[in-house]
DSSP file (Angstrom, degrees, kcal/mol; ACC not computed):
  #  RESIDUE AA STRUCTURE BP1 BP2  ACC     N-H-->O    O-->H-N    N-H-->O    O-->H-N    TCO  KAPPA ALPHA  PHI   PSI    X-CA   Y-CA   Z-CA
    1    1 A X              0   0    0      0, 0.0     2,-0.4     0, 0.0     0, 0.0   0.000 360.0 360.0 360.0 161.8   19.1   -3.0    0.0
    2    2 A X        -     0   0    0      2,-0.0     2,-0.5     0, 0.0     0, 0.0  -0.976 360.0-141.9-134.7 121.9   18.8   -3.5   -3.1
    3    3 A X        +     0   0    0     -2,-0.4     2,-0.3     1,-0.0     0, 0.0  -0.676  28.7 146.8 -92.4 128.6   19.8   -1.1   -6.3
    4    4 A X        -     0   0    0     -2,-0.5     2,-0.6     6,-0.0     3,-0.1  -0.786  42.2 -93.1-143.0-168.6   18.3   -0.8   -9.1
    5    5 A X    >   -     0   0    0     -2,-0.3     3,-1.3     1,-0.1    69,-0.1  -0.907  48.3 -86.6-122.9 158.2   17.7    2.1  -11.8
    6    6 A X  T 3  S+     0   0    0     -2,-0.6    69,-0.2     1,-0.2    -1,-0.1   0.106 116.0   4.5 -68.8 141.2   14.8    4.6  -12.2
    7    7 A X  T 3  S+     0   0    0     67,-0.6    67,-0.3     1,-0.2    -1,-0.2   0.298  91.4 137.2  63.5 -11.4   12.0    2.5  -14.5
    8    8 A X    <   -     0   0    0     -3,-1.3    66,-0.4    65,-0.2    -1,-0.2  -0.404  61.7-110.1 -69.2 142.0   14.0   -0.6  -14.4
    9    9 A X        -     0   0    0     -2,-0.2    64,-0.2    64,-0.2     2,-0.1  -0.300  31.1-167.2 -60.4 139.9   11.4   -4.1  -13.7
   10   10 A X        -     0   0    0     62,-2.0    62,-0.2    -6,-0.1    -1,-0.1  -0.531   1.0-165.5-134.8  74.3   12.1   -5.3  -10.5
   11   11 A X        -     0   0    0     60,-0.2    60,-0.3    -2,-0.1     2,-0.2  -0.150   4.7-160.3 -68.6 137.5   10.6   -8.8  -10.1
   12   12 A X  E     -A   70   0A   0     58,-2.8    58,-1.7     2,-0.0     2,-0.3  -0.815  10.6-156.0-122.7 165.9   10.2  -10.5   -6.4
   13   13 A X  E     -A   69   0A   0     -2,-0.2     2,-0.3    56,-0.2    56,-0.2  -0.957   6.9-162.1-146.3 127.8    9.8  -14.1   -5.4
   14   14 A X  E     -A   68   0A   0     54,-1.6    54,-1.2    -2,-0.3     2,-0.5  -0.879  15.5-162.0 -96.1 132.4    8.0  -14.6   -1.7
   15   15 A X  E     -A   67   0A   0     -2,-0.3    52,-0.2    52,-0.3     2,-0.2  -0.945   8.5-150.2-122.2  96.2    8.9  -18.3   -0.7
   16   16 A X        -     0   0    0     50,-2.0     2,-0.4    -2,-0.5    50,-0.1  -0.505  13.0-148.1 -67.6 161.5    6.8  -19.7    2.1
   17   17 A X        +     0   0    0     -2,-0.2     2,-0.3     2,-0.0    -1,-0.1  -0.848  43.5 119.1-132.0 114.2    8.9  -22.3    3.9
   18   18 A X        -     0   0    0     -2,-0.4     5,-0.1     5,-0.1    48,-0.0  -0.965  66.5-120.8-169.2 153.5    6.9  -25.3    5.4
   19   19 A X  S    S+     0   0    0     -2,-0.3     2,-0.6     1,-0.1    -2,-0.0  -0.153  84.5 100.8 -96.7  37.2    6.9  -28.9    4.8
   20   20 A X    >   -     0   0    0      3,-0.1     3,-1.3     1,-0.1     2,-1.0  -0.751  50.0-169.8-133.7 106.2    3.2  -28.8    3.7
   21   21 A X  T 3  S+     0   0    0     -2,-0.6    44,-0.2     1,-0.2    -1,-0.1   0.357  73.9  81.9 -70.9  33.8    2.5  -28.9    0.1
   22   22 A X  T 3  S+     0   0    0     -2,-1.0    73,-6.5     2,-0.1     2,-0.5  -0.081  76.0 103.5-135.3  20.1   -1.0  -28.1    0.6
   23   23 A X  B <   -C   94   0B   0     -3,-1.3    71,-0.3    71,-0.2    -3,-0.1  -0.973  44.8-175.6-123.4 125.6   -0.4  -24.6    0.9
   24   24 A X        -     0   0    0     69,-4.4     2,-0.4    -2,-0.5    69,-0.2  -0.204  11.7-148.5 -92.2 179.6   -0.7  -21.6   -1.2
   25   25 A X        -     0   0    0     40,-0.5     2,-0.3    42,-0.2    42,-0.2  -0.992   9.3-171.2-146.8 164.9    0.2  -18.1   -0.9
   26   26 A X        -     0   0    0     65,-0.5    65,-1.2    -2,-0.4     2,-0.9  -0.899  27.6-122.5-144.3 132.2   -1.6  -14.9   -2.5
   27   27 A X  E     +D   90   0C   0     -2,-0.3    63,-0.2    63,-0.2     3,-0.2  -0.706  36.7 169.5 -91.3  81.9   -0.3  -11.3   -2.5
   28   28 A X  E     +     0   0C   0     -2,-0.9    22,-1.5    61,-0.7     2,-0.4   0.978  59.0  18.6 -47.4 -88.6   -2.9   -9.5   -0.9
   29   29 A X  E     -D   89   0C   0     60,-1.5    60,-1.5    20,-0.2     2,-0.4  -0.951  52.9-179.5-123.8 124.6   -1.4   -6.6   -0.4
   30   30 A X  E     +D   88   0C   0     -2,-0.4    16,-1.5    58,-0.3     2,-0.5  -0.758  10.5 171.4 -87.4  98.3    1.8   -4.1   -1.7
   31   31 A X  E     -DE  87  45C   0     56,-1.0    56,-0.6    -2,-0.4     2,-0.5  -0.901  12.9-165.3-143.8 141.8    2.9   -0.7   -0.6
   32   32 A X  E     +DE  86  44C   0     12,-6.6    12,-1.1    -2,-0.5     2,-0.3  -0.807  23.8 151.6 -98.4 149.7    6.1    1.6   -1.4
   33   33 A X  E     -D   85   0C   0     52,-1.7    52,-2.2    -2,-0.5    10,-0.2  -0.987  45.7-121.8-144.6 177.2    6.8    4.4    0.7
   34   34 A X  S    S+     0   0    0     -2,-0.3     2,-0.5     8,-0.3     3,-0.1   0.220  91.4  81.4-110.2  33.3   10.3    6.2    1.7
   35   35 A X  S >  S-     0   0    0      3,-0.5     3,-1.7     7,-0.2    -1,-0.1  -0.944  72.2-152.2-124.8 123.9   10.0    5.8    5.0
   36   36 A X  T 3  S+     0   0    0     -2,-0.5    -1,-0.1     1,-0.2     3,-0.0   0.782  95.4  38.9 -57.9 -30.0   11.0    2.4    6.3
   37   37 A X  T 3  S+     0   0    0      1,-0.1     2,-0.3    -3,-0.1    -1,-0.2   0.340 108.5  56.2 -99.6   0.6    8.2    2.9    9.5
   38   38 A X    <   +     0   0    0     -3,-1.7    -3,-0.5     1,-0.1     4,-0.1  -0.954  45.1 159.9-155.5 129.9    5.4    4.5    8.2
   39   39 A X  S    S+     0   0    0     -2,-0.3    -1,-0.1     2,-0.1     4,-0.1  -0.045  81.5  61.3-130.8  16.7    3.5    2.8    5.0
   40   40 A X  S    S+     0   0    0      2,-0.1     3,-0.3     3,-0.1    -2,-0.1   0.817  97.2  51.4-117.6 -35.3    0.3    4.9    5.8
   41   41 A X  S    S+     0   0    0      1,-0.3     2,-0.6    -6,-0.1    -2,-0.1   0.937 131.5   5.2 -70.1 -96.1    1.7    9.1    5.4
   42   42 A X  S    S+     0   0    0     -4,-0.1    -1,-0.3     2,-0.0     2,-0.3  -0.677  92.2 149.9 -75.5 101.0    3.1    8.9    2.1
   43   43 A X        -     0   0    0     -2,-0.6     2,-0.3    -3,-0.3   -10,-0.2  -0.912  36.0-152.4-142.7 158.7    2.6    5.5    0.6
   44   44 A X  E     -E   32   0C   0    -12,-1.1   -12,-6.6    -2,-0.3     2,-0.9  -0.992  21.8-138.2-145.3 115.7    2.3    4.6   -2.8
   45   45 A X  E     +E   31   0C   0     -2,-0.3   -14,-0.2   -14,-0.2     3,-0.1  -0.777  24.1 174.7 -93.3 108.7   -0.2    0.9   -3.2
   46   46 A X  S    S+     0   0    0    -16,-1.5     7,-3.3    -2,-0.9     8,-1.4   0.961  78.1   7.1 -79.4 -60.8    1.4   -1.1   -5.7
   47   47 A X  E     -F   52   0D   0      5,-0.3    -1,-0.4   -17,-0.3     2,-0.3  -0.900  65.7-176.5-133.8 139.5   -1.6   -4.1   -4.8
   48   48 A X  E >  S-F   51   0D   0      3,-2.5     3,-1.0    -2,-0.3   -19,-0.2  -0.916  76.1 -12.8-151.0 134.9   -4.6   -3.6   -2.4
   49   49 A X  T 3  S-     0   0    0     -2,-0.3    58,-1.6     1,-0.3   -20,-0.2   0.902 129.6 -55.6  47.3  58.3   -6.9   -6.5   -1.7
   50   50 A X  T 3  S+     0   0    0    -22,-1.5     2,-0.5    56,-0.3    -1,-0.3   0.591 112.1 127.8  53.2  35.3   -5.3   -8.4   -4.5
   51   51 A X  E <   -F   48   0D   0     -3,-1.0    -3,-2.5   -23,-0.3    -1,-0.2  -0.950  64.3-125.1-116.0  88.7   -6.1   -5.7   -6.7
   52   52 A X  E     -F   47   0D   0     -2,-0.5    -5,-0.3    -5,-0.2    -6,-0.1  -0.238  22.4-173.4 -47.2 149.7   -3.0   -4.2   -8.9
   53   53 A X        +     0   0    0     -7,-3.3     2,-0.2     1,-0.2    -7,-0.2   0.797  66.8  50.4-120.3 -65.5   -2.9   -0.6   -8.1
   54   54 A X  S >  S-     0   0    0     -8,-1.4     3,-2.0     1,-0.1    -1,-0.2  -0.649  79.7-129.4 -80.9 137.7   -0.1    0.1  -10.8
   55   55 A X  T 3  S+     0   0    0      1,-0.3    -1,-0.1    -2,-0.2    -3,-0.0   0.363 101.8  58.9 -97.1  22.7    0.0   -0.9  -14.0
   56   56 A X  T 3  S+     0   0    0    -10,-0.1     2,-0.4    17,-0.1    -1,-0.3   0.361  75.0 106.6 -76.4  -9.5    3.6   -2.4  -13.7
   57   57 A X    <   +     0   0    0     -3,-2.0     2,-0.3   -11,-0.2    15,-0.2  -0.788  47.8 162.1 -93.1 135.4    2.5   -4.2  -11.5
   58   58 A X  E     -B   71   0A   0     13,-0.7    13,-1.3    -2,-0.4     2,-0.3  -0.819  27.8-142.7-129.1 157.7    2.2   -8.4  -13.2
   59   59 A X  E     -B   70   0A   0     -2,-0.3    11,-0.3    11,-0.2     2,-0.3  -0.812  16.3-146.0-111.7 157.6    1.9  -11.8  -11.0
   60   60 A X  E     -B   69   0A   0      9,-3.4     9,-0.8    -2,-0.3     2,-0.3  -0.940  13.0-125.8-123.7 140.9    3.8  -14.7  -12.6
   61   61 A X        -     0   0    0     -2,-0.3     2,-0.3     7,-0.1     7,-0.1  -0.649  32.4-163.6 -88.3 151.0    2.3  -18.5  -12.2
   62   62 A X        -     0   0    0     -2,-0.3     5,-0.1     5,-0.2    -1,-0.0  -0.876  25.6-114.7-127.5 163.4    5.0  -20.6  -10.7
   63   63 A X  S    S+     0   0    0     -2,-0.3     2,-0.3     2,-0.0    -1,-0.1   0.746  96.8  59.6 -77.5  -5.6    5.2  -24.4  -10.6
   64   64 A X  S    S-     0   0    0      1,-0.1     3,-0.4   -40,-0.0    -2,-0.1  -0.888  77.8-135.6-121.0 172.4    4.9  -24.7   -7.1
   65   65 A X  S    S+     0   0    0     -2,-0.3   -40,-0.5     1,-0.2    -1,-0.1   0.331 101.0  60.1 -84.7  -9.0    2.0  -23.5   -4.8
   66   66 A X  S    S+     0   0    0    -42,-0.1   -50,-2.0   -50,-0.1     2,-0.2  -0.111  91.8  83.7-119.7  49.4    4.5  -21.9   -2.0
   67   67 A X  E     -A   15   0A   0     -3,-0.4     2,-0.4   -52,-0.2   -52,-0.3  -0.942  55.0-177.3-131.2 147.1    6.0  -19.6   -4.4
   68   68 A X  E     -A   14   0A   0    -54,-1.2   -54,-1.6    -2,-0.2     2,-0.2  -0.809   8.2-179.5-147.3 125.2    4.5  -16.1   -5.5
   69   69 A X  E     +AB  13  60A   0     -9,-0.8    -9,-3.4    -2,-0.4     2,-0.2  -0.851   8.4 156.9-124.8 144.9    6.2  -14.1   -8.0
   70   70 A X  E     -AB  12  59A   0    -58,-1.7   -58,-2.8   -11,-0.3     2,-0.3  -0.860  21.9-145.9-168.0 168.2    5.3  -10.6   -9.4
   71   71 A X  E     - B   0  58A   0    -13,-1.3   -13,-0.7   -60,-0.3     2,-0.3  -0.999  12.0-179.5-161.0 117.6    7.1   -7.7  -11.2
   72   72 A X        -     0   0    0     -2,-0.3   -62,-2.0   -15,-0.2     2,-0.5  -0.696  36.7-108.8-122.5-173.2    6.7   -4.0  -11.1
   73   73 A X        -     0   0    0     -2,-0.3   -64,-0.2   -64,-0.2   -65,-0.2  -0.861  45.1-116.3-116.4 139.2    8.7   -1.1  -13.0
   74   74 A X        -     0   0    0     -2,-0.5   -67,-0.6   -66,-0.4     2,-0.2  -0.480  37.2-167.2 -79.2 158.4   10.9    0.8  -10.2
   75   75 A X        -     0   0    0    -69,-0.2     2,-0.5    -2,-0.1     9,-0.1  -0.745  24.6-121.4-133.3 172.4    9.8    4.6   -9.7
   76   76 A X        -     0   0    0     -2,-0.2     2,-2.3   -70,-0.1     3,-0.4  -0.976  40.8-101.3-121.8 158.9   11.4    7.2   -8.0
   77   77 A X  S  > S-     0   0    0     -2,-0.5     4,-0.9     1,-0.2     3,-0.3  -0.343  82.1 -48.5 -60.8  65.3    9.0    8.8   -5.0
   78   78 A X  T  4 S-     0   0    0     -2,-2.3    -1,-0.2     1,-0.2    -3,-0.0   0.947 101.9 -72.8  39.6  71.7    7.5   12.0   -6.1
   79   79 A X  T  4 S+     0   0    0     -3,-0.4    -1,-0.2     1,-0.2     3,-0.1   0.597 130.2  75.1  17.6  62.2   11.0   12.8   -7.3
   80   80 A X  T  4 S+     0   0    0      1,-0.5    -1,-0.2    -3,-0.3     2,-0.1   0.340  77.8  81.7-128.3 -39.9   12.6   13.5   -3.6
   81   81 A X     <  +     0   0    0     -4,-0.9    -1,-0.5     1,-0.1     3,-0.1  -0.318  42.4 165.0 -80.8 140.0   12.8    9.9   -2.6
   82   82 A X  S    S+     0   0    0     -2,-0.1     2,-0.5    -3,-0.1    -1,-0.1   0.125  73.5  67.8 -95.2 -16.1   15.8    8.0   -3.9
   83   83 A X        -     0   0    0    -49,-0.1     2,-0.4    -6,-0.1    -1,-0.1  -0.900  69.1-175.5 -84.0 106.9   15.2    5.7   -1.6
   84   84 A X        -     0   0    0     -2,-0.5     2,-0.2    -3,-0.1   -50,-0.2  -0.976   4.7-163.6-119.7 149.0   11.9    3.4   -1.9
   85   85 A X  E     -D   33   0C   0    -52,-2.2   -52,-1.7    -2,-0.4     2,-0.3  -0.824   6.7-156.9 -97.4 144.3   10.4    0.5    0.9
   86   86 A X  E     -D   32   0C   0     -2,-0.2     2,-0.3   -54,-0.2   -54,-0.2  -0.873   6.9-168.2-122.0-177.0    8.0   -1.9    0.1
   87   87 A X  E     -D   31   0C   0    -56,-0.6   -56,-1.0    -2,-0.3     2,-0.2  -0.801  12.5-166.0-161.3  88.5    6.0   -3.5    2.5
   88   88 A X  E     -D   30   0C   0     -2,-0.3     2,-0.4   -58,-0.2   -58,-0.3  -0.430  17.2-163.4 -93.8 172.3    3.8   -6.7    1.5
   89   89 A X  E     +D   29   0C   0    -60,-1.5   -60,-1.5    -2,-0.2   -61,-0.7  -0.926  20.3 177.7-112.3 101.6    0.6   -9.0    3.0
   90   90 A X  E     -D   27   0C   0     -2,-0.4     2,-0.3   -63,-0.2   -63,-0.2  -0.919  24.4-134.7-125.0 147.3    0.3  -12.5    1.2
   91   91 A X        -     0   0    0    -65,-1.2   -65,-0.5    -2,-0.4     2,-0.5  -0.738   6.7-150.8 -90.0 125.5   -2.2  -14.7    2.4
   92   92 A X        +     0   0    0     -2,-0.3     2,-0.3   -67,-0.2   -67,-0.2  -0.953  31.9 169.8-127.7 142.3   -1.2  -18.6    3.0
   93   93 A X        -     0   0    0     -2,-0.5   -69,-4.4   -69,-0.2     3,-0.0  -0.949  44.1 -81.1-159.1 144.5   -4.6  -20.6    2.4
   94   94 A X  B >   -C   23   0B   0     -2,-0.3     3,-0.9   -71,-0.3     2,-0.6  -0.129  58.4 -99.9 -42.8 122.8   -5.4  -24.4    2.0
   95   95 A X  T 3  S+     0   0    0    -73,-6.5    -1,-0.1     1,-0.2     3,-0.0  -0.812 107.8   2.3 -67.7 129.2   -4.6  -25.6   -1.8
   96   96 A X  T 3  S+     0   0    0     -2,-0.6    -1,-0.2     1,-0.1     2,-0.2   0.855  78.8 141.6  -8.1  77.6   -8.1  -25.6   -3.4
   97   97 A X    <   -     0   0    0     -3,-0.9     3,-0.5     1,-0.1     6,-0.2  -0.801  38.7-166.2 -83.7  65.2  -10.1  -24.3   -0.5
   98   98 A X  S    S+     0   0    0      1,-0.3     2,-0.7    -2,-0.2    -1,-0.1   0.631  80.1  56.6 -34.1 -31.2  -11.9  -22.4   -3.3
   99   99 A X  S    S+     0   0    0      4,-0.1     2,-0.3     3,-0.0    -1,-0.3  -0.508  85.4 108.1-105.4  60.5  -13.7  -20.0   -0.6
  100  100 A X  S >> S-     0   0    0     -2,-0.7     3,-2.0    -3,-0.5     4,-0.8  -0.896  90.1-111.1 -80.2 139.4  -10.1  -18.8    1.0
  101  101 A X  H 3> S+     0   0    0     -2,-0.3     4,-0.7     1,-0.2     3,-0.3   0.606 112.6  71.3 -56.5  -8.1   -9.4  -15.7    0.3
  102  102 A X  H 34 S+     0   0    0      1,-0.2    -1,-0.2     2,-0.2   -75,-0.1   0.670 101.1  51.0 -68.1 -10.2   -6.3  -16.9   -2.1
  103  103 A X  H <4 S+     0   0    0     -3,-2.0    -1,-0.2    -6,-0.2    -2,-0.2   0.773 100.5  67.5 -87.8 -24.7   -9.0  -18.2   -4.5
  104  104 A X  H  < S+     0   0    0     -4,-0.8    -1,-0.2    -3,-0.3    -2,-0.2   0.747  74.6 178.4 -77.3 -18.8  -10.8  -14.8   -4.5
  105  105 A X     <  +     0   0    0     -4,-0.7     2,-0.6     2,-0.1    -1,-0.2  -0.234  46.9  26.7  59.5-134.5   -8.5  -12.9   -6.1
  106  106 A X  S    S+     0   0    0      1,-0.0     2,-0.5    -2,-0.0   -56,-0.3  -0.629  70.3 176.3 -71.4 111.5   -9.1   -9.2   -6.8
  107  107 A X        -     0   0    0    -58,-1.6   -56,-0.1    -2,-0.6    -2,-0.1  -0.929  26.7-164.8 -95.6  88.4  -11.4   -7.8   -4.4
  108  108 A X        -     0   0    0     -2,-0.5     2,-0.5     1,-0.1   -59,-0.0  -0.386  34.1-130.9-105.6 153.8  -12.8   -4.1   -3.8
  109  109 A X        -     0   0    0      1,-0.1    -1,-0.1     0, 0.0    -2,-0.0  -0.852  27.4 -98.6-102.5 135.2  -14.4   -4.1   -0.4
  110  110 A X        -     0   0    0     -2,-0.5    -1,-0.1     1,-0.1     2,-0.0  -0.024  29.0-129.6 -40.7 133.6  -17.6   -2.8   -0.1
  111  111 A X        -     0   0    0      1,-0.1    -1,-0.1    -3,-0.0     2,-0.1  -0.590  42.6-115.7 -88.0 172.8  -17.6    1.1    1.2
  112  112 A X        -     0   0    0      2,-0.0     2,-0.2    -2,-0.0    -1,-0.1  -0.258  21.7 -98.0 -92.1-173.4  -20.5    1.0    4.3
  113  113 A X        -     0   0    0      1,-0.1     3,-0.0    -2,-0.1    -1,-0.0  -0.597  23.8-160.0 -88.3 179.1  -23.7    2.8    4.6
  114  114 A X        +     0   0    0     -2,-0.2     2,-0.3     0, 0.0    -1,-0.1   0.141  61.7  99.4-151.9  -4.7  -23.4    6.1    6.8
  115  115 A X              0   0    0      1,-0.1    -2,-0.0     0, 0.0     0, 0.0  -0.845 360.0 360.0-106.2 141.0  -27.6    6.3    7.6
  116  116 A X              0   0    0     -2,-0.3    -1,-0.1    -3,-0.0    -3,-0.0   0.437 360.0 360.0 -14.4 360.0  -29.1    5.0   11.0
């Protein structure tokens, strides 16, 4: 665990580890919830489909390609929670395979059609 205090920025660093520099990583996706097992009941989406969801939420560029750093402001959980989890998706993609999804950045997914 980690402690921190209500509104304080709480920046994270994902580190792939592989001996291939020719890989990137993306942060797809972000969610808090206060239950360590379930990210679906109560959830709070920090990022969805590389899309910030909160406006705390920042990416930082780093000098190497298997590093991805970002920064949010800490909350507490519709004031019950003292406790929050987060639960990310990052995406590890070819360095400049422009059509990987790391390249695509923020996405909203189309919703479908619902007629025959």
């Amino acid at each position: 665990p980690y402690y921190i205090d209500l509104n304080q920025n709480l920046y994270l660093q994902a580190y792939l580890h592989s001996s291939d520099p020719n890989l990137i990583m993306f942060v797809d996706t972000c969610v808090a919830s206060p239950d360590p097992h379930d990210f679906h009941t109560l959830a709070y989406d920090l990022v969805e489909n590389g899309c910030a969801r909160d406006s705390s939420y920042v990416t930082y560029s780093s000098p190497y390609s298997h590093i991805a750093r970002f920064k949010f402001n800490s909350f507490e959980f519709l004031s019950r929670h003292s406790l929050v989890y987060l639960q990310c998706q990052l995406v590890v993609c070819r360095l400049q395979d422009y059509s990987s999804r790391c390249y695509q950045g923020c996405t909203s997914r189309a919703k479908r059609d619902t007629s025959s």
